[in-house]
Backbone as a chain_set.jsonl record, in Angstrom:
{"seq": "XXXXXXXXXXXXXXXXXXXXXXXXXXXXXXXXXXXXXXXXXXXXXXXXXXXXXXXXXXXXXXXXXXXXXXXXXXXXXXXXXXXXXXXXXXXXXXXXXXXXXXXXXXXXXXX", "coords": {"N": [[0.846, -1.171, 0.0], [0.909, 2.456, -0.806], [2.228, 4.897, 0.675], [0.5, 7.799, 3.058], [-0.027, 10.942, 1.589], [1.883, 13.618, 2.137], [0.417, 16.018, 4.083], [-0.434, 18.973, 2.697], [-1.656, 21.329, 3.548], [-4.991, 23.288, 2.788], [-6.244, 22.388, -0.336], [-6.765, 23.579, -3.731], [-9.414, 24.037, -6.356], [-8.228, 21.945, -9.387], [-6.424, 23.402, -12.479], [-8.111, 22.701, -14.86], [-10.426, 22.117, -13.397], [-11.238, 24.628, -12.849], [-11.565, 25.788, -15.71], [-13.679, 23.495, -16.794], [-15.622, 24.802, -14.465], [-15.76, 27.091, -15.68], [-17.145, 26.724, -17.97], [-19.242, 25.584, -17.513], [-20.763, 27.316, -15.769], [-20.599, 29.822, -17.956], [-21.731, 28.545, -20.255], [-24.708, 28.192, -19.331], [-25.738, 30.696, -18.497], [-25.269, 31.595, -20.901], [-27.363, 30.097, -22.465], [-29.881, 31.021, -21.375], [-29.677, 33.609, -21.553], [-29.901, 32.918, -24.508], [-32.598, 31.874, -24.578], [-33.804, 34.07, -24.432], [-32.939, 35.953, -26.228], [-34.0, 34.614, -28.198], [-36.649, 34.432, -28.245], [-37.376, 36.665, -28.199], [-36.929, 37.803, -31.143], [-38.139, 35.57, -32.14], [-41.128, 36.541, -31.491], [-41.197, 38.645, -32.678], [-40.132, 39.14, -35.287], [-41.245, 36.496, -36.302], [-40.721, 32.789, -37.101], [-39.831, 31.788, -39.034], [-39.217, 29.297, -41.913], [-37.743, 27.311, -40.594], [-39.332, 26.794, -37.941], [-40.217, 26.869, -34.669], [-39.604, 25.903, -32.75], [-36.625, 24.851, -33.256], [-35.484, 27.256, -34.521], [-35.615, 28.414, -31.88], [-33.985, 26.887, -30.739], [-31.599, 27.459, -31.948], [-30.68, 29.773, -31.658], [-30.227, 29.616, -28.456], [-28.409, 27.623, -28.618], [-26.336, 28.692, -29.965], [-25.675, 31.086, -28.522], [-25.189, 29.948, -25.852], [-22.76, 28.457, -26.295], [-20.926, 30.256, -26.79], [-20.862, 32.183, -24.96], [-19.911, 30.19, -23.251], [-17.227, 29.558, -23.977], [-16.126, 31.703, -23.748], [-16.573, 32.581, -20.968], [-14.854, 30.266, -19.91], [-12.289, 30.531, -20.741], [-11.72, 33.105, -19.811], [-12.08, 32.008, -16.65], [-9.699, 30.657, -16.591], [-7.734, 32.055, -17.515], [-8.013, 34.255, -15.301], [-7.337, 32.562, -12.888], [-4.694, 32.092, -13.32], [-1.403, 32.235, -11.304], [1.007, 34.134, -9.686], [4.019, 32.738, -8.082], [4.525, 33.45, -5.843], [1.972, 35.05, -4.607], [0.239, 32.477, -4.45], [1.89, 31.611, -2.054], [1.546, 33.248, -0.18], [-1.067, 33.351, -0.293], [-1.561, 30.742, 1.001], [0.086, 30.851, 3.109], [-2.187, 32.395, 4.617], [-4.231, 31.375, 5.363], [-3.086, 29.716, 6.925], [-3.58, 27.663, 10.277], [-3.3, 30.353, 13.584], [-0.057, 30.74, 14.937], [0.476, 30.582, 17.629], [2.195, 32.516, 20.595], [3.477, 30.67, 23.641], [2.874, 32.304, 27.112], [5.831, 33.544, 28.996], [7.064, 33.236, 31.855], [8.348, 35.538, 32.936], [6.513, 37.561, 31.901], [4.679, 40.368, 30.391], [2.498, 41.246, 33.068], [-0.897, 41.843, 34.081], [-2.087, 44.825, 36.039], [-3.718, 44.184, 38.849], [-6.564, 46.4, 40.531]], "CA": [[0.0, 0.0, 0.0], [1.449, 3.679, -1.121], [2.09, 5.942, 1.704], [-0.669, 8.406, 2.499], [0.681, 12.145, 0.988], [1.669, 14.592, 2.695], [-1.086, 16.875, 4.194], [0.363, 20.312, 2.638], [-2.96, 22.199, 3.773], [-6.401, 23.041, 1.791], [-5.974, 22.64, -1.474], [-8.368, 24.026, -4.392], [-9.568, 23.084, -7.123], [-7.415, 22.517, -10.568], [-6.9, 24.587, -13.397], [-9.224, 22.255, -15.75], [-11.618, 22.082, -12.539], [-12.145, 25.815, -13.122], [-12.034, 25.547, -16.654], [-14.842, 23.051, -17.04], [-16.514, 25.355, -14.093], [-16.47, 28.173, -16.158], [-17.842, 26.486, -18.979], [-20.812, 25.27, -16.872], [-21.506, 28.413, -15.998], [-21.028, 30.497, -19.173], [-22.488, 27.778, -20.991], [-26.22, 28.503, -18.524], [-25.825, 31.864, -18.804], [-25.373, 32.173, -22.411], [-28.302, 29.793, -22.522], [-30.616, 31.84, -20.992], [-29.593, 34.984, -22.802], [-30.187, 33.297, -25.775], [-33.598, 31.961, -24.571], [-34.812, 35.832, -24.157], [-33.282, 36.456, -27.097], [-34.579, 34.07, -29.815], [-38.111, 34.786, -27.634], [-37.932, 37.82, -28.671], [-36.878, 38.188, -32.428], [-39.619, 35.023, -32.795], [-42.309, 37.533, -31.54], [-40.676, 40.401, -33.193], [-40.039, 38.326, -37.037], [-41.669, 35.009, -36.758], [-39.768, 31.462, -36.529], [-39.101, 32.011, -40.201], [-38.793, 27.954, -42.535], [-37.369, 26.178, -39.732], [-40.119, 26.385, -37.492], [-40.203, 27.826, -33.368], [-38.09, 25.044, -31.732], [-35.298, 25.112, -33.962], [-35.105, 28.659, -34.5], [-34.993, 29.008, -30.594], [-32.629, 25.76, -29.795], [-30.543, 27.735, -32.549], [-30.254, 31.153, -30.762], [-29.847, 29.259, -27.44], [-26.808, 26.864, -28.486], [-24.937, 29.892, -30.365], [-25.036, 32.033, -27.577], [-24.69, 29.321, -24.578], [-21.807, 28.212, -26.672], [-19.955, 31.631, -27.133], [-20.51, 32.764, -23.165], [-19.365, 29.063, -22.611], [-16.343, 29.352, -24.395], [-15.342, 33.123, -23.422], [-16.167, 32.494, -19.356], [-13.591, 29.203, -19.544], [-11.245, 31.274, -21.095], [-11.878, 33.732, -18.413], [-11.764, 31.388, -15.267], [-8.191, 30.084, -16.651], [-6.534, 33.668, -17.12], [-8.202, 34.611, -13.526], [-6.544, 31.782, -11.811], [-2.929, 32.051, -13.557], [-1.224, 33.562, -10.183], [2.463, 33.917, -9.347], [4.121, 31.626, -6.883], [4.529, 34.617, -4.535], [1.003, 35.141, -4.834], [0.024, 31.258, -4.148], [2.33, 31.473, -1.292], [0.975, 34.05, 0.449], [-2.354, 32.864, 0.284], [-1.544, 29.377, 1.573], [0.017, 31.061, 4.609], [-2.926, 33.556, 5.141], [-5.102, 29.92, 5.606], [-2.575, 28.669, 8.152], [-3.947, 28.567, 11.72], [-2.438, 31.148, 13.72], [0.41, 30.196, 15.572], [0.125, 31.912, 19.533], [3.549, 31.588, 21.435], [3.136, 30.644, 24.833], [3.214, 33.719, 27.781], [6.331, 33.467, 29.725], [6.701, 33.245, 33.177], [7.951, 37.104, 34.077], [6.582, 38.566, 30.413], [3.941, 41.858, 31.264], [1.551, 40.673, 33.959], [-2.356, 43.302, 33.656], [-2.095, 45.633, 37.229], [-5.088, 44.431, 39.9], [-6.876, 46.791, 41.045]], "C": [[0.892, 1.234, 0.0], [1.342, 4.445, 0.422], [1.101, 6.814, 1.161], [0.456, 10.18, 2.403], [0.546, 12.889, 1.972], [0.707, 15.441, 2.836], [-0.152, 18.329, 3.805], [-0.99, 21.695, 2.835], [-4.034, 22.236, 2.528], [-5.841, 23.05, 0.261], [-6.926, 22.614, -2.486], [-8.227, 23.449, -5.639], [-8.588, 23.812, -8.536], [-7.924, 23.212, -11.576], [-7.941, 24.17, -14.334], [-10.896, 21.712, -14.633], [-12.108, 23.537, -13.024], [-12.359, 25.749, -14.372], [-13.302, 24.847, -17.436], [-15.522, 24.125, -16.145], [-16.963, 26.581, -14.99], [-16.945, 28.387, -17.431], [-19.217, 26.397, -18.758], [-21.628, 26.208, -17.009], [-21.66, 29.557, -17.133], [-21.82, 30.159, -19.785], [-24.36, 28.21, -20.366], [-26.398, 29.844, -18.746], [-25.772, 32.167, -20.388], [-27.209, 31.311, -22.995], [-29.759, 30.551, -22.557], [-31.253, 32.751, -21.689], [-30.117, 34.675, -24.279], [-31.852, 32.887, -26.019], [-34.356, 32.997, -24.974], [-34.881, 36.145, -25.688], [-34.179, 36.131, -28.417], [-36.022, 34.123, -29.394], [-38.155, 36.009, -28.123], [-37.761, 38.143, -30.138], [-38.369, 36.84, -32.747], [-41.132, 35.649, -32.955], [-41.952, 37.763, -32.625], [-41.091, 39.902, -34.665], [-40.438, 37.246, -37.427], [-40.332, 34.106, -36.659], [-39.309, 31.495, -38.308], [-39.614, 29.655, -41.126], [-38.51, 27.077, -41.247], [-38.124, 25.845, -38.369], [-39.651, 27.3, -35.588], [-39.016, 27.423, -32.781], [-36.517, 25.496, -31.996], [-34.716, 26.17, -34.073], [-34.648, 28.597, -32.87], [-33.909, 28.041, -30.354], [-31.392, 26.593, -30.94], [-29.585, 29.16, -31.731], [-29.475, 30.756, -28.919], [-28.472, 28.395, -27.114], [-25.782, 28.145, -28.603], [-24.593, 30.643, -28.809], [-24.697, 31.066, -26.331], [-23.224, 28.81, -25.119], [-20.971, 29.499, -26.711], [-19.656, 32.045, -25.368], [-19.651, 31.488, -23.028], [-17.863, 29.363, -22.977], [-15.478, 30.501, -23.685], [-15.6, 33.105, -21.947], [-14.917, 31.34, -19.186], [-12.693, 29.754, -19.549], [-10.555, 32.0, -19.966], [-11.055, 33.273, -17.63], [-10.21, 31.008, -15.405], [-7.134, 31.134, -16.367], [-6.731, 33.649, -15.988], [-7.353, 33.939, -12.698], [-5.437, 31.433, -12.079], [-2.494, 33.155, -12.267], [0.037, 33.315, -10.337], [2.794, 33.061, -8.163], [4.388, 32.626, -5.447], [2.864, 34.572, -3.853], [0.072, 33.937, -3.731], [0.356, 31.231, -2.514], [1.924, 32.138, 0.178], [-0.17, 33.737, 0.687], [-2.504, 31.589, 1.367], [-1.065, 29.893, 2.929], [-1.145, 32.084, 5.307], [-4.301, 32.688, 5.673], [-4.682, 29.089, 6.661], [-3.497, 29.049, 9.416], [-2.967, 29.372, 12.082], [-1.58, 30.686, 14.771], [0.906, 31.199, 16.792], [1.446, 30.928, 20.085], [2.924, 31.635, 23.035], [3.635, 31.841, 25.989], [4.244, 32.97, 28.405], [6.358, 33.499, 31.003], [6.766, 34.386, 33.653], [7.513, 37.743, 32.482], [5.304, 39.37, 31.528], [2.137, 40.865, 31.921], [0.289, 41.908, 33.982], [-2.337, 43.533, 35.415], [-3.454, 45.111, 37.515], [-5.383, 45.712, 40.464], [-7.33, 46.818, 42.453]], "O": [[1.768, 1.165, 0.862], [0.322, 4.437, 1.112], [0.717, 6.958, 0.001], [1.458, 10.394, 3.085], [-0.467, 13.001, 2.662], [0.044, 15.734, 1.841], [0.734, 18.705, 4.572], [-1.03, 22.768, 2.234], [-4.007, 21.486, 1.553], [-4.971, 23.845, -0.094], [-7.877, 21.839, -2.391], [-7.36, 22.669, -6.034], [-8.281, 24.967, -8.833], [-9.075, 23.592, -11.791], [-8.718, 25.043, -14.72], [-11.957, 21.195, -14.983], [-13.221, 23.665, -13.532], [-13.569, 25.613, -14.552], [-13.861, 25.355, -18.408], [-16.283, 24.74, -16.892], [-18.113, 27.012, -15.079], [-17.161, 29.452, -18.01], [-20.138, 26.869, -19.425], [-22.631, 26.337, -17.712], [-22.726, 30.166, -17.233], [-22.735, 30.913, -20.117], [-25.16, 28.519, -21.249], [-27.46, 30.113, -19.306], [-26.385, 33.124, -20.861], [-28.018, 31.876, -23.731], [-30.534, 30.633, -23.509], [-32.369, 32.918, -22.18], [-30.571, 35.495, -25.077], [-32.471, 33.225, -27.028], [-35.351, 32.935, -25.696], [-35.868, 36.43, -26.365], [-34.76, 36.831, -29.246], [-36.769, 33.813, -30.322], [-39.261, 36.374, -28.522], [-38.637, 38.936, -30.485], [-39.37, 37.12, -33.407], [-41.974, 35.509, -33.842], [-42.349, 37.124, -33.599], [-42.177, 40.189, -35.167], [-40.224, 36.816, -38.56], [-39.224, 34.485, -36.28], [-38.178, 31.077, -38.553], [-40.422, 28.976, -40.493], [-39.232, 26.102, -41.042], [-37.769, 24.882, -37.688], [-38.834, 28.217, -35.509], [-37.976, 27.986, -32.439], [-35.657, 26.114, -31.368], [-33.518, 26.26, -33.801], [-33.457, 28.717, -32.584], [-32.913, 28.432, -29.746], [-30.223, 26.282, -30.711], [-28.412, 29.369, -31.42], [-28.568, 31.365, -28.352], [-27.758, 28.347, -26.113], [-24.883, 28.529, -27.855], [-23.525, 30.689, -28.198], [-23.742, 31.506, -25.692], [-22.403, 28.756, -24.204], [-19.831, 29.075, -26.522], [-18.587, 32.154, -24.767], [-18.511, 31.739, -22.638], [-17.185, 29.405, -21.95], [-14.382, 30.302, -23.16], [-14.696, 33.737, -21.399], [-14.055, 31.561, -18.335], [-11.99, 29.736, -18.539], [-9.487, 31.802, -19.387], [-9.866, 33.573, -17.522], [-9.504, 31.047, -14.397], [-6.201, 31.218, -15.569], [-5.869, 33.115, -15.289], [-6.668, 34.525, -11.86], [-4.896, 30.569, -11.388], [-2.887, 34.31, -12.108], [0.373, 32.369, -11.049], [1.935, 32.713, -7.353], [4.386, 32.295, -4.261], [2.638, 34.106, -2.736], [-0.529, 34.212, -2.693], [-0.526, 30.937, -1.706], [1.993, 31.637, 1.3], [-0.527, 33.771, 1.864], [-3.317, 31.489, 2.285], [-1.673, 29.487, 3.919], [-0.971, 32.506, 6.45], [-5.236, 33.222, 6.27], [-5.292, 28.18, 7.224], [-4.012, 30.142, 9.658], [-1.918, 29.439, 11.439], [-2.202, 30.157, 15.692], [1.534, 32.258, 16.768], [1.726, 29.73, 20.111], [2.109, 32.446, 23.476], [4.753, 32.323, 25.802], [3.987, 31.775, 28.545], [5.286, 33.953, 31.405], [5.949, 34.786, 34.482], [8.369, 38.45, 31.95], [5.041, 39.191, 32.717], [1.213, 40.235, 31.406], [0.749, 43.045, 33.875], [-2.547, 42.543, 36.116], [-4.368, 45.386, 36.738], [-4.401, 46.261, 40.963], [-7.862, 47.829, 42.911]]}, "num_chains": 1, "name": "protein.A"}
């Protein structure tokens, strides 16, 4: 059996964890957007030859596909950091480490 790994504190999620996340979510959000929109040019111009569905599942892929693509993008730049950066955070997560009071260090005056 493999030794168990060092515990090097919390550790988050990888760069193709955010990447798929910020496909998820572009991808829903562009969805959406394109719900409203192909709802509204169908009022506005009719569904045209290809009928309501299609027209809207067309407006709704393009654009859930385009946010999808341009939030991944996103989330990847966002979370390129420096190792300074990294480093700093990981100690700003440590507990805090309290030294113990000495025996003559400053004692609080009774009244």
């Amino acid at each position: 059996m493999p030794p168990m790994p060092a515990n090097r504190g919390p550790q988050g999620p990888s760069t193709v964890d955010k990447l798929k996340m910020g496909a998820m979510m572009g991808g829903t959000v562009g969805v959406i957007i394109g719900f409203i929109y192909g709802a509204t040019n169908i009022f506005r111009y009719g569904a045209g030859t290809n009928g309501i569905m299609r027209t809207l599942g067309q407006y709704m892929l393009g654009s859930g596909a385009a946010f999808g693509f341009f939030m991944s993008i996103g989330s990847v730049i966002r979370t390129d950091a420096s190792p300074i950066a990294v480093e700093a955070f990981a100690r700003a997560q440590r507990r805090p480490f309290i030294m113990p009071a000495k025996s003559g260090a400053y004692q609080p005056r009774s009244r």
